[in-house]
N, C-alpha and C positions, 0 to 999 in steps of 0.2 A: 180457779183462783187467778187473780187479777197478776202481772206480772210485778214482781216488786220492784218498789221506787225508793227505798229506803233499807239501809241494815239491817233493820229491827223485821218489816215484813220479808227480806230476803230469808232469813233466818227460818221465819216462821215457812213459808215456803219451803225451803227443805227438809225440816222438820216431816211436816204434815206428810207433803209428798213421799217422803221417805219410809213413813208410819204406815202410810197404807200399801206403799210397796210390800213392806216388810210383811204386811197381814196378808196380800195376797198371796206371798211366795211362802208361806207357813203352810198353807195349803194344799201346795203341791207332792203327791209321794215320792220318795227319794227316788226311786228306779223311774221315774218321768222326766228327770231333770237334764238327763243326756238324749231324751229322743230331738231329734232334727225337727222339728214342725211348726216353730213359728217364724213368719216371715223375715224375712234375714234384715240387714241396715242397709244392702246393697238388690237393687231389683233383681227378681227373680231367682233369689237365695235362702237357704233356712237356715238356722240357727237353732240351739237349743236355749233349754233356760240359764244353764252354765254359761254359754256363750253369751248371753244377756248380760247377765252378771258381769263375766269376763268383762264386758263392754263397757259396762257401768266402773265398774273398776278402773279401765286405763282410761277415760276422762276426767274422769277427779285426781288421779296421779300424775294424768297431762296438768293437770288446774293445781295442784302443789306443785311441781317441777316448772310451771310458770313463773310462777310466785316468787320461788327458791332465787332460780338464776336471774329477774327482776330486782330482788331486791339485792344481790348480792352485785349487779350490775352487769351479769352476765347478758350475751349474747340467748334472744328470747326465740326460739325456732318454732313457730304457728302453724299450723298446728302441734307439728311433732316434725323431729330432723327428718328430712327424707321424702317428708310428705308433703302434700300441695292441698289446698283448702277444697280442688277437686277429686281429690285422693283418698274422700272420706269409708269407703268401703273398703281400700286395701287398707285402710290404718284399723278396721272394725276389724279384718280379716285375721290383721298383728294382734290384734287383742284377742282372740280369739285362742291362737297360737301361744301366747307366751302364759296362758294361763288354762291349757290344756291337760294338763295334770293335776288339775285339783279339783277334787269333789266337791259336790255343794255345800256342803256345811261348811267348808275349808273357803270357797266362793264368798257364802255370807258372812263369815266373819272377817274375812278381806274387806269385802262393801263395807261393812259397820264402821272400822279401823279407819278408812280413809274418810268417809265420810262424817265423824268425829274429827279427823286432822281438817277436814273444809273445814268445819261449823270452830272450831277453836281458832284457823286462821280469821276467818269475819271476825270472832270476838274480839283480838286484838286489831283489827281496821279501825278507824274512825269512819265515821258519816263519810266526811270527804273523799275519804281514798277510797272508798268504795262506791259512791256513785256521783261526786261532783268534779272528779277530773277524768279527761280521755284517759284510758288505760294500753289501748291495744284499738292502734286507728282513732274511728268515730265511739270506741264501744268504751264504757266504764268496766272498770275489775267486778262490779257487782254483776255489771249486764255479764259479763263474761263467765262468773261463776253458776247463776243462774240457766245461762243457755247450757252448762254441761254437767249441772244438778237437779234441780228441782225439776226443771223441763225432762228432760233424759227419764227421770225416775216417775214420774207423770205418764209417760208414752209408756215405758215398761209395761207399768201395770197395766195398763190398756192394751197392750200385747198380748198380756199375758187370759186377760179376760174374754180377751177374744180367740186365742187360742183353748180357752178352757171350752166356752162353750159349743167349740168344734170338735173338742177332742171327746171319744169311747171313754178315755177315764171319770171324767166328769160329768156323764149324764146324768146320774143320781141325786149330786149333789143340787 
C-alpha cells in the first residue's frame, strides 16, 4: 500500500492494515502469545506477541497523548518524556513493561480501543491539519500518525508471519 497523502487514504490505510493484523493475530493459540520468539524492536532481542501488541499499543497512546497536549498547548515531549528518538528500544522495552500484566485478549482489546480513538481523532482533522501544515519539524500530523499506525501494524503482521512459518505450532496450518 502506497503511503498515504491525504485523510481519506490515511484512514483507509489503517483500516486495512489493521484488518489484516487483526486476521493474523486470530490465529494464533492463546498459550503462543507469551512465548519469546519473534524478533524483538531492538537488535538481537525477542519479544512475544503480547509484547508486540504491548508495543503497538504505546505508540498510538504516544500519538493521542501528542495530540492531547498539542492541542491543549502543552509542552509536546517526542518521542516520549525521557526518551531520545535514539532510545527507540528502551521506549519498546517500557512498553513492554507497563503492559506486562495483561493477557492477550485483554492486549486486543486495548489495540481495538486505541486505535478507534486514532481513526475518530483523523475524523475530526481537516485535510489541512493533517497533511498541509508541518506538524512536528519537516513531518505532517498525518505523516506522523501513519509512521506509528498503519506502518507499525503492516510490519507486525509481517513478523508475525514470519515467525509462524518458523515456528512447530504452525506447521500444519
Amino acid at each position: 500500500m502506497a503511503v498515504p497523502t491525504n485523510k481519506l487514504e490515511l484512514q483507509l490505510a489503517i483500516k486495512t492494515n489493521y484488518d489484516k493484523l487483526v486476521k493474523e493475530l486470530t490465529t494464533i493459540p492463546h498459550q503462543q502469545t507469551t512465548v519469546t520468539e519473534l524478533e524483538g524492536h531492538s537488535k538481537g532481542t525477542w519479544m512475544s506477541i503480547n509484547n508486540l501488541l504491548a508495543y503497538l499499543i504505546g505508540w498510538g497512546e504516544l500519538v493521542l497523548k501528542w495530540n492531547r497536549d498539542k492541542d491543549s498547548n502543552e509542552v509536546v515531549y517526542f518521542p516520549e518524556s525521557g526518551y531520545k528518538w535514539n532510545e527507540l528500544g528502551k521506549l519498546a522495552q517500557k512498553f513492554y513493561q507497563d503492559y506486562k500484566d495483561f493477557d492477550f485478549k485483554t492486549l486486543l482489546q486495548k489495540l481495538d480501543k486505541t486505535v478507534a480513538a486514532i481513526l475518530d481523532l483523523i475524523a475530526h482533522k481537516s485535510n489541512q491539519e493533517l497533511y498541509e501544515t508541518a506538524w512536528y519539524e519537516k513531518w505532517t500530523l498525518g505523516r506522523m500518525i501513519q509512521f506509528n499506525t498503519s506502518s507499525p501494524y503492516s510490519n507486525a503482521r509481517n513478523r508475525i508471519k514470519k515467525w509462524k512459518k518458523g515456528s512447530s505450532c504452525f506447521i500444519d496450518q
